[in-house]
N, C-alpha and C positions, 0 to 999 in steps of 0.2 A: 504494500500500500504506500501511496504519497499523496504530499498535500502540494495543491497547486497555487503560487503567489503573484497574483496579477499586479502589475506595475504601466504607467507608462511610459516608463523609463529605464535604462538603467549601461554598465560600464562606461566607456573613457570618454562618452559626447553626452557631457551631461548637460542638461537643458534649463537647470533650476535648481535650487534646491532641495527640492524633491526628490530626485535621482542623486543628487551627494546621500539624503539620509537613506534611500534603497542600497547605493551600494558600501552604506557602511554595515546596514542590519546584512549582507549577502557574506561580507567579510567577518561582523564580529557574532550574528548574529546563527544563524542558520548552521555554524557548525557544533551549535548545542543544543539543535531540535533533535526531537526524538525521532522524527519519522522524512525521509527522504522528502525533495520537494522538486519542481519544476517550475522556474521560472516564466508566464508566459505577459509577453510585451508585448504591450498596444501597439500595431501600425507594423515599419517597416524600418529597417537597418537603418541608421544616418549615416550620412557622407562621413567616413574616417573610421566607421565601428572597426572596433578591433575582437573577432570572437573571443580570445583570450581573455580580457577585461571583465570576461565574466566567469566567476568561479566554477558555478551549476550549471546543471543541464537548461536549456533555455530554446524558448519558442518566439518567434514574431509572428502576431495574427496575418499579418498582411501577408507575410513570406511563405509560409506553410497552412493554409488555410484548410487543409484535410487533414491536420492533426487535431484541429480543437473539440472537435466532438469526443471523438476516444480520448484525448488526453484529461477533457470536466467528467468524460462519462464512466472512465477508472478511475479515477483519485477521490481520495477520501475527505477531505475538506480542500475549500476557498477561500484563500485569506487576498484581501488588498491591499497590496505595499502602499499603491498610489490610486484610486479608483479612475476609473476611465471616463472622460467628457462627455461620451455620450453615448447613449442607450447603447447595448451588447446582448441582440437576441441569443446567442451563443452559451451564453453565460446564464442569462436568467432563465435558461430552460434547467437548466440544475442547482435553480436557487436557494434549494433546500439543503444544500452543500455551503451556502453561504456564513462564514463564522467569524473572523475580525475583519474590521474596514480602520485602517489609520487613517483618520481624518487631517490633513495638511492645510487643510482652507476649506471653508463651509462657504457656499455659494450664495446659500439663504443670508449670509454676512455680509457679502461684498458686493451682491449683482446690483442693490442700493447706495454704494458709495458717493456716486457723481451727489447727488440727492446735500449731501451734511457739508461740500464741495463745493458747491453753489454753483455744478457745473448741467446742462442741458442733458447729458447720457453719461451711460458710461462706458470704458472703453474696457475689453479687454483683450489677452491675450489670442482667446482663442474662443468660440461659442461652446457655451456648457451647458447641459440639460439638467436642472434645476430637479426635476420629476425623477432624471435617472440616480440620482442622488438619494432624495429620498427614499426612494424605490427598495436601494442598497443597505441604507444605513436603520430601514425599518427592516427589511430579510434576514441583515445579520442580529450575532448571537452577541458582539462586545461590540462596543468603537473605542479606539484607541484616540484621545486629542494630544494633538505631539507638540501642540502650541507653550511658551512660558506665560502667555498669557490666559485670563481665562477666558473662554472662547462661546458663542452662543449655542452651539452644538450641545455642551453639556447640560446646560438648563433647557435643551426641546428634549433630549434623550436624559435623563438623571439615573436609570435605573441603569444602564447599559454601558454608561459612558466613566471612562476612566481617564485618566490625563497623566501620561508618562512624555514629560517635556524632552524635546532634544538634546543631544549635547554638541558642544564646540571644545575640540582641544586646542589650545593655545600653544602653536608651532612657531612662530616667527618672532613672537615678544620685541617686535621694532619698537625703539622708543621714540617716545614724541619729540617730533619736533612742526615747529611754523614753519613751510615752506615759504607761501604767499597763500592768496584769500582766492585762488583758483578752486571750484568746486568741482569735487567727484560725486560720479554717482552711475551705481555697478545694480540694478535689475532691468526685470520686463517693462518697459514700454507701457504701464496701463495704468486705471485712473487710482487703485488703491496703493500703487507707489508711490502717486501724488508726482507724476512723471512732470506736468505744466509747472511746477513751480523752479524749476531750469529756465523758465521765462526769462529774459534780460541777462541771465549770469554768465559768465565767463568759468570754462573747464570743460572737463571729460566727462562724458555719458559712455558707456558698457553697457550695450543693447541690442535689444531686438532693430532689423532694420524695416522693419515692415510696421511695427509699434514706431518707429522713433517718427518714418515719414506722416503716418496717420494721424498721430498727437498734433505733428508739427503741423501739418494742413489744417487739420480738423478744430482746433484750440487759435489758429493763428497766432502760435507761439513766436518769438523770436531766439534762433539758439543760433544767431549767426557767430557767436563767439563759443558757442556748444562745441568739442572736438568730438565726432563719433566714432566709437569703435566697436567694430561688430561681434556682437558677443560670441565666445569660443571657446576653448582650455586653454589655449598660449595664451591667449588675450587676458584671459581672467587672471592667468598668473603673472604676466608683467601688469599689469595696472595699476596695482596698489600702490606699486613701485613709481608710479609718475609724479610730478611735483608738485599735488598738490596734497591742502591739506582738512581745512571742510569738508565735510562728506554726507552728502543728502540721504537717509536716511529716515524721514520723516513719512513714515507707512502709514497707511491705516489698516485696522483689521489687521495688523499684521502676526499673523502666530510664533512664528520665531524670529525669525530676521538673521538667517545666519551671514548675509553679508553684513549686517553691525557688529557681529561678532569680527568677521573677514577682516572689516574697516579697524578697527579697534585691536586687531593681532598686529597689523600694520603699520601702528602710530598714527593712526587718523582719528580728527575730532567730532563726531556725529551731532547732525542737527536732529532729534528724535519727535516721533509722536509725542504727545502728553499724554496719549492712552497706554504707548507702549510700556512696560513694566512701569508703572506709577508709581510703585513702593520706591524706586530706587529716587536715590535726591539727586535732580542731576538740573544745570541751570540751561541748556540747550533745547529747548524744547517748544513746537510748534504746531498748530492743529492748520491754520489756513496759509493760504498762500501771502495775505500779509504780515503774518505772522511772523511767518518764514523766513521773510527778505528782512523784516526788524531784528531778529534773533540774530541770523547769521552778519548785518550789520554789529551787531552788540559783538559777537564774536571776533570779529575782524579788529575790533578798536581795542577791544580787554587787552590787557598785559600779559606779559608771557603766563607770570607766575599762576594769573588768574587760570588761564585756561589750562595750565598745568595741572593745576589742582584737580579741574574739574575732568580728566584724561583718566589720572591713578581714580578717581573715586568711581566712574564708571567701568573701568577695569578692573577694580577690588571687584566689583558684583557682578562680572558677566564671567569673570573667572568661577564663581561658585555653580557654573554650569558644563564642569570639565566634567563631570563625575560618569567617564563609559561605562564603568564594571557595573555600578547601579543600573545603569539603561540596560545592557543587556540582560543582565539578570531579569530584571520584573518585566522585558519582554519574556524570554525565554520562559518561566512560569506562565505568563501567559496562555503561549503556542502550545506549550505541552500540560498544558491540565484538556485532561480527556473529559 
């Protein structure tokens, strides 16, 4: 017998953060289950896949479309790394097999954003079906919320829902320094990154190129002093490296934020939600786009020392979210209680 882990993502093109926490559960987690498993991924190879990259045995719906019946219609449970965007008759013909869904973003959360924004729509990534969602996360037997915040998903679900946050291990420990008041800012293209408030600024975007054009038509942005660089693996891993040192960061809804983690391994100073961890005391922080531009003014004028300070006291607290052996452990209990 094996269990099969749907994902829409996963080895060395990774597209999100999504697929960094898939394939760390592939690496640290999956070789403490008890029962064999089979990776099966949404869609079709991307450009550079490297099959190696992935540990386990693994499926692409798109590539081998006459394995997925036999492969849901022998395996003993269904679990969701990443749930898939949209309806999968394939899958919910064995939905009685359906048993954890990790919840990464709740839909019913964000498809409202533009709305608290003051913006006309909202943009996003890619179209998600709302229904197929629900559909999932009322079939299954647990939902896993992997957000450090708490998230709407546990208050629609309270019985089912449990919250095992992600972790960041803190590899680069670059210290701060000011380079100049150039702004970075390393996600997707859409309106819960709060992508328009790059308006007028000067610095680097790490993005999608089909979000960045859309945004910029659509919002008649001005990013003529925007540098874009088309998101990728090199790319992500030189960027942080560029000379700047603000770093837009200011999400909503946002569950983890593992690029604030990213920014902040890096020596970068984050301009944050006010929603994002609230407990922490941190003086950066902004919900609108005028917000935005007065904070990161404030920031730009502060004194070294000042913003020194406020560097280590947000690093003291995003460091107490190193803890891997904890994450894998209370997944692995999880997976393997029968």
């Amino acid at each position: 017998m094996f269990d099969v882990l749907v994902t829409t993502g996963a080895g060395n093109v990774p597209m999100g953060g999504s697929d960094i926490w898939v394939n760390n559960f592939l690496e640290n987690v999956v070789p403490h289950l008890n029962y064999p498993i089979v990776l099966l991924i949404d869609g079709r190879k991307p450009n550079g896949f490297e099959p190696s990259s992935i540990s386990c045995q693994f499926v692409f719906s798109k590539e081998q479309p006459l394995l997925i019946g036999p492969l849901l219609r022998n395996c003993r449970k269904i679990h969701f790394l990443h749930n898939n965007y949209y309806r999968r008759d394939e899958l919910w013909e064995y939905k009685e097999k359906f048993h954890t869904i990790f919840c990464h973003a709740y839909i019913k959360e964000i498809i409202n954003t533009n709305v608290d924004l003051g913006l006309d729509r909202v943009w996003l990534p890619t179209t998600m079906d709302i229904q197929w969602e629900q559909d999932v996360l009322n079939q299954c037997k647990k939902i896993v919320w992997i957000g450090c915040n708490d998230g709407m998903v546990q208050n629609e679900f309270p019985n089912k829902c449990i919250q095992i946050p992600n972790y960041y291990e803190f590899q680069y420990n670059k210290r701060y320094v000011w380079f100049n008041d150039r702004l970075g800012y390393a996600a997707r293209s859409e309106t819960r990154k709060c992508f328009h408030f790059l308006d007028n600024h000067m610095g680097y975007a790490l993005t999608d190129k089909i979000g960045f054009e859309n945004l910029k038509e659509g919002l008649n942005l001005n990013l003529r002093r925007i540098r874009f660089y088309p998101y990728n693996l090199e790319n992500h891993k030189n960027f942080f490296n560029l000379d700047f040192t603000p770093f837009h960061a200011c999400y909503v809804n946002e569950p983890f934020g593992y690029s604030i983690f990213n920014a902040v391994d890096y020596g970068k100073l984050p301009i944050l939600n006010k929603q994002w961890l609230p407990n922490i005391n941190y003086k950066y922080r902004a919900s609108t786009k005028e917000e935005f531009d007065k904070i990161y003014e404030k920031m730009c004028d502060d004194d070294e020392v000042e913003r020194v300070f406020w560097f280590n006291k947000l690093k003291e607290e995003l460091i107490k979210y190193d803890n891997k052996a904890n994450w894998i452990h209370r997944i692995k209990l999880l997976l393997n209680d029968n």
